[in-house]
C-alpha positions in Angstrom: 20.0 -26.8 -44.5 20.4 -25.7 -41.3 19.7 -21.9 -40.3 21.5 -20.3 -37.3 22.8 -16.8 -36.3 26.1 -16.5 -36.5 28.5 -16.9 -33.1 29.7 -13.7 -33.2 26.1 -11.7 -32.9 25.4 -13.8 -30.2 28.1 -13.2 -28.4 27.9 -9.6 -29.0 24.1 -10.0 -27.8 24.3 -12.4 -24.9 27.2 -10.1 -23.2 25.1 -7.4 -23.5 21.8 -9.3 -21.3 20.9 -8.0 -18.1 18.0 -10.5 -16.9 16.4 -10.9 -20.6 16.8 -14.2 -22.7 18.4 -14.1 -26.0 16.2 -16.8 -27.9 17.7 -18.8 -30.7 15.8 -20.8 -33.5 16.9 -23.6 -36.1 14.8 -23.6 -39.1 14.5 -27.4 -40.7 12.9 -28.5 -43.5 10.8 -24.9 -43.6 9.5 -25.7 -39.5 10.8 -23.8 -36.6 11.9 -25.3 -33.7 12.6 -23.2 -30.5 16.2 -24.7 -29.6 17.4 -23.1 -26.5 17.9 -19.8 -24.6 20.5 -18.2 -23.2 19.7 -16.0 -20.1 23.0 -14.3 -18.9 24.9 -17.5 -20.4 23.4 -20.2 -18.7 21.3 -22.1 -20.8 18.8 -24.7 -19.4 17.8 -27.4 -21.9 15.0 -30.3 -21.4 14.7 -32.8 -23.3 11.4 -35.0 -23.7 12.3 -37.7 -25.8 14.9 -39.5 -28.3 13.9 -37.9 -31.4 14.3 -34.4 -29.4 18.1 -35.4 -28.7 19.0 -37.0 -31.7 18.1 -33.6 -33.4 19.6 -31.4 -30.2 23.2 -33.8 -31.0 22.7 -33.6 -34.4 22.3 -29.4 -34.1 25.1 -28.5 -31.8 27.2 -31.1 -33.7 26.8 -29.1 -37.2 26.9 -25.8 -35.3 29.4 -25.8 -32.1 26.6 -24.0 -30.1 27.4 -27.0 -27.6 29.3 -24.4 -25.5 26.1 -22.2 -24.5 24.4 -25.3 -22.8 25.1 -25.1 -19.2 22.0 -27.5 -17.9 20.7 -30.2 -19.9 18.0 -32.4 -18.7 17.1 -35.5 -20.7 15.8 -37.8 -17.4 13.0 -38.8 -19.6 14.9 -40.6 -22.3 16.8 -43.7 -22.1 20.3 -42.8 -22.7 22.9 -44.7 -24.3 26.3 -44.2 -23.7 26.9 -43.5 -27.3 24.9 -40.4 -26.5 26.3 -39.3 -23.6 29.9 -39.6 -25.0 29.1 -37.0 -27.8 26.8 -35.1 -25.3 29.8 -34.5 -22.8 32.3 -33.7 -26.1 29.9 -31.1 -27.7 29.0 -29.2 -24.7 32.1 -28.9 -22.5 30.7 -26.2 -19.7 27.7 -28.6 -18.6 27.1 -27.7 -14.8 23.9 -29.8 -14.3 23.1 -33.2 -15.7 20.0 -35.0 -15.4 19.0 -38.6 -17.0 16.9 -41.5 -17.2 17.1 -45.1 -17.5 14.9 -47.7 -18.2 13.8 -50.6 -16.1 15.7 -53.0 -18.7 18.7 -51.4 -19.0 19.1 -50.3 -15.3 19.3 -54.4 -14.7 21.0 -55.2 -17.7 23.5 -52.3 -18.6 24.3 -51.5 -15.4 28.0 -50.7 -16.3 26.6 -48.0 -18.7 26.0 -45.8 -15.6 29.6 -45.6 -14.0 30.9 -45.3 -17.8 28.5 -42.3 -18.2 30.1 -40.4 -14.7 33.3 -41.2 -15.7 32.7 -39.1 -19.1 32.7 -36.2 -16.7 35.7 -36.8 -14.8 37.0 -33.3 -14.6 34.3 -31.4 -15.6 32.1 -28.6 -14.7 29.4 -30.2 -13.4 28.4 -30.0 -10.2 24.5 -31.3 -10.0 23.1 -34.2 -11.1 20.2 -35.9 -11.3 19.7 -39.6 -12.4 16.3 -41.2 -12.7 15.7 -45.1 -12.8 12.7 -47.0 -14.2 11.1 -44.8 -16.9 8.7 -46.2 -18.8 10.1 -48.7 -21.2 9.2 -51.3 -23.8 10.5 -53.5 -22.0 7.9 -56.1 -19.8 9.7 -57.2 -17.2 8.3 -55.4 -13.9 11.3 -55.2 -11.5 12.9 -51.7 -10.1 16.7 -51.1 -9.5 18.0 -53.3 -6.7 20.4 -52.0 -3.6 23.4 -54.1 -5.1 23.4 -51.7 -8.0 22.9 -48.8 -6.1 25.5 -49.5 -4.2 28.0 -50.2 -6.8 28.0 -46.7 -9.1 27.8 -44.2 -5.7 31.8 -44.9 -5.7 31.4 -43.7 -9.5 30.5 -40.3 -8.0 34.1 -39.5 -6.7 34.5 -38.7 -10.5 32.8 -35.4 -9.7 34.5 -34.5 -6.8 32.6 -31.1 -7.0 29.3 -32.3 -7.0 26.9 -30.1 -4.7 23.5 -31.3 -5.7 22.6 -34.8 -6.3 19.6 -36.6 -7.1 18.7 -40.5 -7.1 15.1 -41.1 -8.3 13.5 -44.7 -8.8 10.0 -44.2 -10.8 9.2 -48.0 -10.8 6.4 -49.3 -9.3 8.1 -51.0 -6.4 10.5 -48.6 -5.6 13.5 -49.9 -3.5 16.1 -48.1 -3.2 16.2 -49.3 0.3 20.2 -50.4 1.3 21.3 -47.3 -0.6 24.2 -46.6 1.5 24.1 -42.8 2.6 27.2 -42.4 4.0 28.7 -43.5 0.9 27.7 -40.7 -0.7 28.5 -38.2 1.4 32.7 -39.7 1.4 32.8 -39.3 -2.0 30.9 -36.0 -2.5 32.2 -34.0 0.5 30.8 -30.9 -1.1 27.4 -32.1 -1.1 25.3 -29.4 -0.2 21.4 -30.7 -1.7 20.3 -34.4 -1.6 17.4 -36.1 -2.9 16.5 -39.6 -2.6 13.0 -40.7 -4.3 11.5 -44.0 -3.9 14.2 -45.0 -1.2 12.8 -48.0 1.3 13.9 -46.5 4.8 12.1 -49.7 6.4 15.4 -51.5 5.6 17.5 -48.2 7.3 20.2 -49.1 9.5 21.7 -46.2 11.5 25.8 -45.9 11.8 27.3 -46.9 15.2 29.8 -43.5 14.5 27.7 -40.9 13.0 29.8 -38.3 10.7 28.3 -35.1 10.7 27.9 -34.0 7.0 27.6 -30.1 7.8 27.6 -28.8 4.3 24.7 -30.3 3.8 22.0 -27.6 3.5 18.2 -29.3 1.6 17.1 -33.0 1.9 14.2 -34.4 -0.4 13.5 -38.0 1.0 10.2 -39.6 -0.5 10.6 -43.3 0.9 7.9 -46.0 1.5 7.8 -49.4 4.1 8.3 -47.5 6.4 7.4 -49.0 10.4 6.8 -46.7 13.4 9.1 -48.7 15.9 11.9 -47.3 13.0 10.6 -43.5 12.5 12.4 -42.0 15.2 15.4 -43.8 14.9 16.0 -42.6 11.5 14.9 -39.0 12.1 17.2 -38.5 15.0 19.9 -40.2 12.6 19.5 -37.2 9.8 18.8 -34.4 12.7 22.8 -35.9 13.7 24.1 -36.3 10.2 22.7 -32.6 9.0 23.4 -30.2 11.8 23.4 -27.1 9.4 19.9 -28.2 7.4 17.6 -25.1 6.2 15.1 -27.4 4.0 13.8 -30.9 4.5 10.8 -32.4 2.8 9.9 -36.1 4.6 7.2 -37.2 2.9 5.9 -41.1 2.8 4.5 -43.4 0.2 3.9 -45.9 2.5 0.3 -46.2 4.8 1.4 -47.8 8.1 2.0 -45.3 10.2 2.1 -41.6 10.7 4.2 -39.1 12.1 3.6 -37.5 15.2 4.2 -34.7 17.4 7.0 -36.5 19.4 8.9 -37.8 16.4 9.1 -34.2 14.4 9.3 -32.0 18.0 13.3 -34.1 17.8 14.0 -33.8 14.7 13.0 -29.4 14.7 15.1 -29.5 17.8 18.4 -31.2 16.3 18.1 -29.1 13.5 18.0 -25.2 14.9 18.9 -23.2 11.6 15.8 -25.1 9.6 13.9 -22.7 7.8 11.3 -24.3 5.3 9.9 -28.2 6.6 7.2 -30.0 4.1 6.5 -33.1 6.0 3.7 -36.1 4.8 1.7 -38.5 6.6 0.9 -36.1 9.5 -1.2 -37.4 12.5 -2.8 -34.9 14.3 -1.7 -32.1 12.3 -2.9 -29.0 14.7 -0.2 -30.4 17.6 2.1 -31.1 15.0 2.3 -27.5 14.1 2.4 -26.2 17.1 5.3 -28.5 18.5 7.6 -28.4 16.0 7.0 -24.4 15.9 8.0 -24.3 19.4 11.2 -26.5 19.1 12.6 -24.5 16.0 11.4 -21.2 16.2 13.3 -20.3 12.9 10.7 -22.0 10.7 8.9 -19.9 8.3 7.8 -22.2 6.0 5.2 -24.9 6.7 3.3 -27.7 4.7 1.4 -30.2 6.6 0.6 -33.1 4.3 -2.9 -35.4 6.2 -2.0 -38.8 6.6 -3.7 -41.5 4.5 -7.3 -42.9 6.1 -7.0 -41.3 8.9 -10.0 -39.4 10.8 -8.3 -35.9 11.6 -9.5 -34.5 14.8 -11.5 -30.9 14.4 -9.8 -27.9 15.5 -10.4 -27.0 19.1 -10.3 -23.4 21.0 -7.7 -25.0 22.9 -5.2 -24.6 19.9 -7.3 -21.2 19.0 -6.0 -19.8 22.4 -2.6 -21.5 22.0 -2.0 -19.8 18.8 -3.3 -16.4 20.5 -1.0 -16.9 23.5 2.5 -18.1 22.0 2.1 -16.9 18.7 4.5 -17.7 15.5 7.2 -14.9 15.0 8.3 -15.5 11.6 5.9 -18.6 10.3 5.5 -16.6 6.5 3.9 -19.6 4.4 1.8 -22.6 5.3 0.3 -25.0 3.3 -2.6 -27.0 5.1 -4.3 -29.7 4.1 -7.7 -29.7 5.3 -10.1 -32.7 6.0 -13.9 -33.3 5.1 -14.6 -33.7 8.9 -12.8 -30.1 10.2 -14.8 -26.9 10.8 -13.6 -24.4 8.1 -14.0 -21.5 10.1 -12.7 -22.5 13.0 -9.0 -23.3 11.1 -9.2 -20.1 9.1 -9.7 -18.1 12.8 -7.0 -20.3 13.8 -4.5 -19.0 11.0 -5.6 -16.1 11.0 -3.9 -14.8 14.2 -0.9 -15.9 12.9 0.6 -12.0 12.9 3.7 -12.9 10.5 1.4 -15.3 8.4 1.8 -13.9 4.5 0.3 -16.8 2.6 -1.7 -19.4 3.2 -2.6 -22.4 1.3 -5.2 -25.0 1.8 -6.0 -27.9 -0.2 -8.6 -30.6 -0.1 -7.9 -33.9 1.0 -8.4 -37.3 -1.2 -12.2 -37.6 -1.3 -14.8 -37.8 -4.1 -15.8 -34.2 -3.3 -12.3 -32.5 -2.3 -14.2 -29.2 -1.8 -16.6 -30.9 0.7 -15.2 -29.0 3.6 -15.1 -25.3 1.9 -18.3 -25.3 0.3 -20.0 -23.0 2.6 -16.5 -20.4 2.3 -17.7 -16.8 2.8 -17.2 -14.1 -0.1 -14.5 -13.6 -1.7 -12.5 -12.0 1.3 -12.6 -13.8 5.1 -11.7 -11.6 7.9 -11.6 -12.2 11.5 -10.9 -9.7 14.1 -8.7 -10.1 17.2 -5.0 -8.9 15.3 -5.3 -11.6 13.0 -4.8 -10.9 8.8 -6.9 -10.1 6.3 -7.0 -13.0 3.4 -8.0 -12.5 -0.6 -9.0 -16.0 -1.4 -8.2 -17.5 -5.3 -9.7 -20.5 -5.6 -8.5 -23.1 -8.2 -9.8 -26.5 -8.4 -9.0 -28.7 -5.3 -7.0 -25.6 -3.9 -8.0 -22.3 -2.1 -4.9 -19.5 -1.2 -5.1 -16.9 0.4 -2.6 -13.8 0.7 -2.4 -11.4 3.4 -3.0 -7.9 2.4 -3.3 -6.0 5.6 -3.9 -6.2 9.4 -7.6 -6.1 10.4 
C-alpha cells in the first residue's frame, strides 16, 4: 500500500517554508522513492523515463498530491496523449511543461501534438518546452520536417499566456529550417524567452515588414547550414525583431563559416540594453571582443566559443594596449576559449587589466591534448601588475577558472 503524509501536515508545513524544501517520500513494496519537493509551493518534477511516469500518474492519481506540481518535465519520454490527458487532470496549477517525442511518432502522430496544447487551453501554464527526435525504437532515421512545424505553432494560441517557449529537434539531421518565427510571436504576444535548437537558418528568409517583438527579453538559437552571404542578413533581422533583448546565445552546428567582427559589431549595436552574449563559431576572437564591447557597452557577460578548424591568431600587444587604453566598464564574466597555438600569458595579461573583470573562464579547445596550451600555468595564483586583478585558479579537467579576489 501506498504511504504518504497526510494533506493537511503538509499544508501546515509548506506555508510555514521560508527558502527550505519540504521533501515527501512514497514507500512501495518496502523501497523508498524520493517523489517530489515542494520549495515555497512550486514543485519542480523530472521525469527520466516511462516507468518513472507511469508510477508519478499512478501516485498522484491514488493521492490528489497533483496540485503541488507546478513544473513537470518529462522531455525524455515519449508521451502519449493518454498521458498527457490524465497529467493535465491530476495536476491542475502546472506553469511549465516540457516533453519529448520520438522520431516515429513526430512523423506519424503528428495530430497528438496540437491535441496535447489544446489539453491546456485555459490553464496556468505559461512555459513550455517540447523536444523532437528522442531516441526511439523506431529505425527510420528522418527528423521533424518544416510542414509539421509549421502546422502545431497555430496550436500555441491555446496558451495565450505563454512567456517561455522552447522547440528542440535532437535528430541527427536537424531541420527545423522554415519554422516560421513570426508565427510564433502572433500567437504568443507575451513571449518573453525563445529557444529554437537544431533550427536550419540557411533556409531563413527575412520579412519584407519586420514587427518588432519588444517583450521579447532571451533568445537561444543553436542552428546549422548556415552560409556567410546569409549571416548578416539574419542577424540584423533579430537585432530589428528584438529591440529590448538582455540575453542571446548564437551558437552554430554548422562548419562553413564563422562569425566576425563586422557581423556581431551590428547586431551589439541594434541591440543597446544586451547584457549577457554567448556567441559560437568566432573568427578572430580578440577583435571580436573588443568590437562588440565597444558597440554595446552594457555587456557584462561574455563567452567566446573558437570556431571549428580554424588557426586562431596569437594575442598581440596591440590588443594588450587596446584593452589598457579603452578598458571594459562593467565586462563581470568571460568565458574564453583558448587555442593550442595562443601564448598563455600573454591572454591572461590581456584579461587581466580588465578592472571590472570578476570571473574568468577558459577552456581548452578540441584537440587530443586540450591542456596543451596551459601546461606551463604558473602556481596556483597568476598575478600581473599594471591595475589588472588578481586570479585563484581551479582547475578541473579541460577547464581552468579563475576568480578575482583583489586588485594588485
Amino acid at each position: 500500500m501506498l504511504q504518504l503524509f497526510p494533506l493537511e501536515l503538509i499544508d501546515t508545513i509548506s506555508k510555514s517554508l521560508d527558502s527550505r524544501d519540504l521533501y515527501i517520500c512514497m514507500s512501495v513494496s518496502k523501497s523508498w522513492y524520493p517523489l517530489f519537493r515542494i520549495p515555497l509551493y512550486k514543485t519542480k518534477l523530472s521525469i527520466r523515463s516511462s516507468d518513472e511516469l507511469s508510477r508519478f500518474i499512478q501516485t498522484v492519481d491514488d493521492s490528489c498530491l497533483g496540485k503541488y506540481v507546478y513544473h513537470i518535465d518529462f522531455r525524455q519520454v515519449d508521451l502519449t496523449l493518454t498521458n498527457a490527458q490524465r497529467l493535465r487532470r491530476l495536476c491542475p496549477n502546472l506553469q511549465s511543461v516540457g516533453f519529448g517525442m520520438d522520431k516515429h511518432s513526430c512523423i506519424h502522430e503528428s495530430t497528438m501534438t496540437m491535441q496535447f496544447l489544446e489539453n491546456f487551453t485555459a490553464s496556468h501554464v505559461t512555459e513550455l518546452h517540447m523536444t523532437y527526435g528522442i531516441e526511439c525504437s523506431c529505425s527510420e532515421e528522418t527528423s521533424v520536417d518544416d510542414s509539421y512545424m509549421n502546422s502545431i505553432i497555430p496550436c500555441l494560441k491555446t496558451l495565450p499566456q505563454l512567456v517561455s517557449l522552447s522547440l528542440c529537434d535532437n535528430a541527427m539531421l536537424p531541420k527545423l529550417g522554415c519554422v516560421d518565427i513570426d508565427n510564433i510571436h502572433y500567437h504568443c504576444p507575451l513571449l518573453e524567452s525563445l529557444e529554437l535548437n537544431g533550427i536550419n537558418l540557411g533556409y531563413f528568409t527575412v520579412p519584407s515588414n519586420i514587427v518588432p517583438a519588444s517583450k521579447i527579453r532571451n533568445i537561444k538559437i543553436h542552428h546549422t547550414g548556415m552560409i556567410g552571404s546569409d549571416c548578416s542578413v539574419w542577424l540584423s533581422y533579430f537585432a530589428q525583431k528584438y529591440p529590448s533583448l538582455e540575453s542571446v546565445d548564437l551558437t552554430s552546428a554548422g562548419l562553413l563559416w564563422a562569425y566576425t567582427a563586422q557581423h556581431l559589431t551590428l547586431f551589439a549595436r541594434g541591440c543597446p540594453r544586451l547584457k549577457r552574449a554567448r556567441f559560437g563559431n568566432i573568427a578572430w576572437k580578440y577583435k571580436v571582443l573588443y568590437e562588440v564591447y565597444s558597440a554595446n557597452t552594457q555587456l557584462n557577460e561574455v563567452i567566446l566559443l573558437p570556431a571549428a578548424d580554424l588557426v586562431l591568431p596569437l594575442p598581440n600587444l596591440g590588443f594588450y594596449n587596446l584593452i589598457d587604453v579603452k578598458g571594459f566598464g562593467s565586462l563581470k564574466s568571460l568565458t574564453y576559449t583558448i587555442a593550442p597555438s595562443e601564448n598563455f600569458h600573454i591572454t591572461i595579461q590581456c584579461f587581466s587589466r580588465i578592472r571590472s573583470l570578476e570571473r574568468l573562464e577558459l577552456l581548452g579547445c578540441k584537440s587530443p591534448n586540450p591542456e596543451v596550451a596551459m601546461v606551463k600555468v604558473l602556481d596556483s595564483t597568476i598575478r600581473y601588475p599594471q591595475g589588472g586583478w588578481t586570479f585563484n585558479r581551479r582547475r578541473s579537467s579541460s577547464k581552468i577558472s579563475y576568480d578575482a579576489v583583489d586588485l594588485v
